[in-house]
N, C-alpha and C positions, 0 to 999 in steps of 0.2 A: 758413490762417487769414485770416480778411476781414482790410483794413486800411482804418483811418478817421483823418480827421484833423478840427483844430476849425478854425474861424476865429472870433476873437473882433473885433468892428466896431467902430470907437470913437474919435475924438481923444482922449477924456480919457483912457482906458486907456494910452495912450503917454506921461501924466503922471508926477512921483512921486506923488500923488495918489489914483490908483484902481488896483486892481489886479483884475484878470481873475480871480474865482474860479470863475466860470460851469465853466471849463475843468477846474476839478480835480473837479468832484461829474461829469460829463460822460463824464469820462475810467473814473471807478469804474462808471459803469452802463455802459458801453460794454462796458470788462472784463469784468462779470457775466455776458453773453450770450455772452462768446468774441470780441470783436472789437476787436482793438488797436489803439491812436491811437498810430500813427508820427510824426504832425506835429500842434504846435500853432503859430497864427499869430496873429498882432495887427496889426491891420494901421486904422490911422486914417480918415480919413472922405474919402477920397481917390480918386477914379473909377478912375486908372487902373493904381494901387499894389492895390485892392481885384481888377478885373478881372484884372492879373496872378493873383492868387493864388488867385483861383477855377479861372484856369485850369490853373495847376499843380496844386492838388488835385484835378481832372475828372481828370487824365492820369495821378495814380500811388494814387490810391485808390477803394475800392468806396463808401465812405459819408461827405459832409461832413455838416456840423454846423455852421450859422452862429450867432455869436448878435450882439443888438444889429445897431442901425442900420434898427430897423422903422417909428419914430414918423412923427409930422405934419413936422416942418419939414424945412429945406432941407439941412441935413446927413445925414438919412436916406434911404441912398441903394441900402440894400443888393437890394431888392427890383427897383430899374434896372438894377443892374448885374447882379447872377443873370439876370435878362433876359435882355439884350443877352449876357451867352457864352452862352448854353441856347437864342439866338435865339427867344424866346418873346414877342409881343406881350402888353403890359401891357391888362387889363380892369378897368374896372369894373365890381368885382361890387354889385349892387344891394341884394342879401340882406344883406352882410357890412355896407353903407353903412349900413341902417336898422337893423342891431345896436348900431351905434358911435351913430348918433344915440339910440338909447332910450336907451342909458346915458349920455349926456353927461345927457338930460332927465330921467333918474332919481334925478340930484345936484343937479339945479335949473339946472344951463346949459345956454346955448344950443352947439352946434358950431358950431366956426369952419371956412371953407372947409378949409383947408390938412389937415383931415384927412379929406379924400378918399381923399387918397393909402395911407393904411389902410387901403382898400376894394378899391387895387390889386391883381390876380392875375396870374401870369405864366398864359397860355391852360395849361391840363391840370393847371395843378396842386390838389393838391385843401388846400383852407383847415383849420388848426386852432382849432378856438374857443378862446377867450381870457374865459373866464369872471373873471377877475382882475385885468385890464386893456382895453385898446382895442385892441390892434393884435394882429392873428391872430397866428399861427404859417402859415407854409405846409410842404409837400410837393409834391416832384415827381421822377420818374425820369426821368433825360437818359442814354443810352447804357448802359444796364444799371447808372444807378449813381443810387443813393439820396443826396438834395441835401432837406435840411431847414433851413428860415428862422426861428430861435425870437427871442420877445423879450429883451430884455437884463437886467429886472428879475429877479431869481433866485425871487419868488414867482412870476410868470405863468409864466416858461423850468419850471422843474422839475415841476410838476403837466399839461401840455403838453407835456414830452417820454414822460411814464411815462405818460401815458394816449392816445397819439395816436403815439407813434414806438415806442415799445418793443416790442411783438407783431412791427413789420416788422423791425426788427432781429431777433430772436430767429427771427422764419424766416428771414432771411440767415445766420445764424451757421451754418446746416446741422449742429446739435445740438454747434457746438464750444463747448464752457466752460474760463473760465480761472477760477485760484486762484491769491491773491495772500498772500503771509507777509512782515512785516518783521521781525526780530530786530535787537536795539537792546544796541550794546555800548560799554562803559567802560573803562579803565583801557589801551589797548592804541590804539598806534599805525597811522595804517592800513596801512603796509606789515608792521609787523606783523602784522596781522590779516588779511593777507590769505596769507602766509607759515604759517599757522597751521593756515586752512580754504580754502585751493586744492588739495592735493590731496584733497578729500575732493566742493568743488562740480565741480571739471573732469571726476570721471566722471559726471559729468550734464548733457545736453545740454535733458533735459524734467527737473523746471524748469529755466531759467536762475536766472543769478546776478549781483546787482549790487549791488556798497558804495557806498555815500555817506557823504561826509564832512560834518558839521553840526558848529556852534559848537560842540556840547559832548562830542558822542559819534559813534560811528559804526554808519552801519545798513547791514543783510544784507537784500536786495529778492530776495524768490523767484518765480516767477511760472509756474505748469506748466498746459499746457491740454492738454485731453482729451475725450472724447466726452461723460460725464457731468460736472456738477458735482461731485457724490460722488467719481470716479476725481481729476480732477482735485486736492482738498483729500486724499486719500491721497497722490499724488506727492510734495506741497509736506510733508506730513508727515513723510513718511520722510527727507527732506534735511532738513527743519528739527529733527528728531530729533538725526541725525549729529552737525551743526553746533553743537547747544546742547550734547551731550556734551564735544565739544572744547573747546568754548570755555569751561567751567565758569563760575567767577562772577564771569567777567568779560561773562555775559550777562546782560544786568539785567533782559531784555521779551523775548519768543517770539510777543507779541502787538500790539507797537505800540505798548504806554502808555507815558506818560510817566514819568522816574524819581520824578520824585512821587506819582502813582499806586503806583507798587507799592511806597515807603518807607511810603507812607499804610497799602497793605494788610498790610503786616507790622505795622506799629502795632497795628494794628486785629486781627489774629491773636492778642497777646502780651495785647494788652490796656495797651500804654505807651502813655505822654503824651510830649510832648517840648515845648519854649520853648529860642527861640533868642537869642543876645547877638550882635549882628550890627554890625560897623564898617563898612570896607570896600564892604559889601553892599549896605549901608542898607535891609535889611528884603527885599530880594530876595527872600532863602530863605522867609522868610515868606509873601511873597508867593507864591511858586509852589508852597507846600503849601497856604497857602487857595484856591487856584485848584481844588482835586477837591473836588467836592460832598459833605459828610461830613466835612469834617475837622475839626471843632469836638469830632469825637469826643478825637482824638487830641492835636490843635494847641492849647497854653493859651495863649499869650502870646509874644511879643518886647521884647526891649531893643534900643533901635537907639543904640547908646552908640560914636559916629562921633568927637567929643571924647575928651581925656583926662581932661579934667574931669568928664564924665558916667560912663564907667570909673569912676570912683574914689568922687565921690559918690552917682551913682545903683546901678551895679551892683557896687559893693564890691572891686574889684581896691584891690589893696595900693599905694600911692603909691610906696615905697622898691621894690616890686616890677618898677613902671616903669620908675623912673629907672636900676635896676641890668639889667633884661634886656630894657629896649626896650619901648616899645608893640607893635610887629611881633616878639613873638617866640613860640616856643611855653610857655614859663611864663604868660606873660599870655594867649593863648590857651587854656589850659589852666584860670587861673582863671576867665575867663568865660564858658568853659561850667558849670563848678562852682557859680560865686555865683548864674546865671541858673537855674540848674535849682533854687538851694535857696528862691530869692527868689520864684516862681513854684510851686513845689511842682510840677514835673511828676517822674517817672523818667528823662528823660533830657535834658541841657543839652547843646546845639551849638551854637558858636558860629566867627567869621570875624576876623578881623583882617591886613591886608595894605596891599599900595602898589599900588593900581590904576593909579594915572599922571594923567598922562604925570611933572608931579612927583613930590616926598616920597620919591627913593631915596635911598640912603647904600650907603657902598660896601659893606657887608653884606648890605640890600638891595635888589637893583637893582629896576626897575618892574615888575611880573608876580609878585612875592613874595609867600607868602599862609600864613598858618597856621591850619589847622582843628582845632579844637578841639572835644572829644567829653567828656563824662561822665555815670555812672550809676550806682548804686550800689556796685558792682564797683570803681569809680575812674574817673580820664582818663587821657588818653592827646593826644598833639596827631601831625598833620603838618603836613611844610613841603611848599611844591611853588612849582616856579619857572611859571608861566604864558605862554604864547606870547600876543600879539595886542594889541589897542588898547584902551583902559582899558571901554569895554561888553562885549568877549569877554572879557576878563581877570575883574570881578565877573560873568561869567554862567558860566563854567569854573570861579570858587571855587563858585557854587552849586551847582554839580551835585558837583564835586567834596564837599562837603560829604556831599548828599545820600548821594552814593555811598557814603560812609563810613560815617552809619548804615545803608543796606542790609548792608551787608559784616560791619558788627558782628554783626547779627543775622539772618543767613541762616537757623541754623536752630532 
């Protein structure tokens, strides 16, 4: 299998500030054709930090992919430096100059000198038009190995790589295609999980196999390449078949979505509604179910009842209910999912109440404490669960954990 790497150009990308996505849509179309990106790199506006790392990726891969660092001014430098290692004298090219000047003139300004330098070519390489911006794209082959210069803006870079790079990728791949599956699971630890479904991925060498551990769940990364596309998405099948068997429903996605996503499409199967009563949270949950497009089908409303006073006056928990079993506990968890589903009229009330932190523990309960509360016509039910991490993982683990709870309710 070819192997390819990216290089992404850029002082501000080494900010917290900006981050590099160029790299993950890059990374999928590369995949699509069968050619792996072993390395990605970031590397700032720096001659000879850049220079290195060209020349490391010349030496262990068939195909880079730069992006950024194409413009007019003095920190774009990327098109020098592919130079000077490719040893290729910089041209101006004339064609490309009086490109850049009609479109400056076609917005009513004039060009300034400094973008000449946009006009730059390394000798042999052949220019990508840049119909959506000023600064081409180039191409050129150095030592049997494909070196593409895209711009850094994600509209010019991505209609310039699929119309100008993608055809020589795909005869470099020599008809190899990869297929890509995430499975996304809950409730299970990862040494668990991996205790669970290793011996079932180790007898498979095509696909591979790789978990990741994320804030709130953990995912199964498959990845099988093969001559066709077709054979290819049959390999990934057949494992990812296995895999969901064992794992039952503590598999929430076979497909990538998110757990809101498929709480939404069960909703939307059953034909329920649900409104949340959310402390803790402050509307998280809410928030991350109006985040799928559709969900006004299913989603009526929230109470964000973060007070004890809003509890009591706005969403009707019992006062003597408080004072006897705790704001943090699951009786009052319990009522506000109950009062919120009857105050809003949906079928089904959920709701959160907890000690995110770092204060508000009691030695009952310590910071990570959290009770979900669930009701629907059938009744409630609540749990408790102790949470690992710092008070943003802690309210982003009660949400999903939430979430999970109505999946699980109504599986089938």
């Amino acid at each position: 299998m070819l192997k390819s790497e990216i290089i992404a150009i850029g002082s501000e990308l080494l900010t917290p500030f900006r981050t590099d996505t160029n790299s993950l849509w890059l990374t999928q179309r590369l995949n699509s054709v069968g050619i792996e990106v072993k390395l990605k790199t970031v590397v700032g506006d720096d001659e000879s930090r850049l220079e290195e790392a060209i020349r490391d990726a010349l030496r262990r891969s068939d195909a880079i992919v730069s992006t950024g660092g194409l413009g007019p001014t003095e920190d774009d430098i990327t098109r020098k430096v592919f130079a000077r290692v490719t040893a290729r004298q910089l041209i101006l090219d004339y064609d490309v100059l009086g490109e850049i000047r009609n479109k400056f003139a076609s917005r009513g300004f004039q060009m300034t000198p400094n973008n000449e330098r946009q006009a730059l070519v390394p000798r042999g390489a052949t220019v990508l038009p840049n119909p959506n911006g000023t600064a081409p794209g180039l191409k050129l082959m150095q030592d049997g190995k494909l070196i593409v210069l895209l711009p850094g803006p994600p509209r010019e870079m991505k209609p310039m790589f699929d119309d100008y790079v993608m055809p020589d990728l795909e005869k470099m791949s020599r008809g190899v295609r990869l297929s890509t599956r995430t499975l996304k699971v809950t409730g299970l630890g990862e040494s668990a999980l991996d205790d669970l479904i290793a011996p079932i991925y180790k007898e498979y060498s095509n696909p591979s196999t790789t978990i990741l551990f994320t804030d709130s769940d953990l995912e199964i990364h498959l990845t099988a390449q093969a001559e066709t596309a077709g054979r290819a998405e049959e390999l990934v099948d057949e494992l990812a078949d296995k895999l969901s068997d064992k794992l039952g429903a503590n598999l929430y996605s076979a497909d990538g979505e998110s757990i809101e996503e498929v709480v939404g499409q069960r909703l939307t199967l059953k034909g329920y509604t649900i409104a949340t009563a959310e402390s803790c949270t402050g509307g998280l949950i809410a928030e991350r179910i109006t985040r799928v497009p559709g969900s006004s089908q299913y989603f009526l409303g929230s109470i964000i009842s973060y007070s004890e006073d809003i509890k009591v006056d706005l969403l009707g928990v019992n006062r003597d209910l408080i004072d006897s079993r705790g704001v943090v506990s699951g009786d009052v968890a319990e009522a506000m999912a109950r009062n919120v589903k009857e105050k809003i009229g949906s079928t089904i009330g959920l709701s959160v109440t907890g000690v995110a932190g770092p204060g508000g523990a009691t030695e009952g309960n310590p910071v990570g404490t959290v009770y979900i509360g669930m009701a629907d016509d059938v009744g409630s039910s609540n749990r408790r669960m102790i949470l690992p991490g710092d008070r943003h993982l802690i309210r982003w683990r009660a949400s999903q954990a939430a979430l999970d709870m109505v999946r699980r309710r109504y599986l089938l």
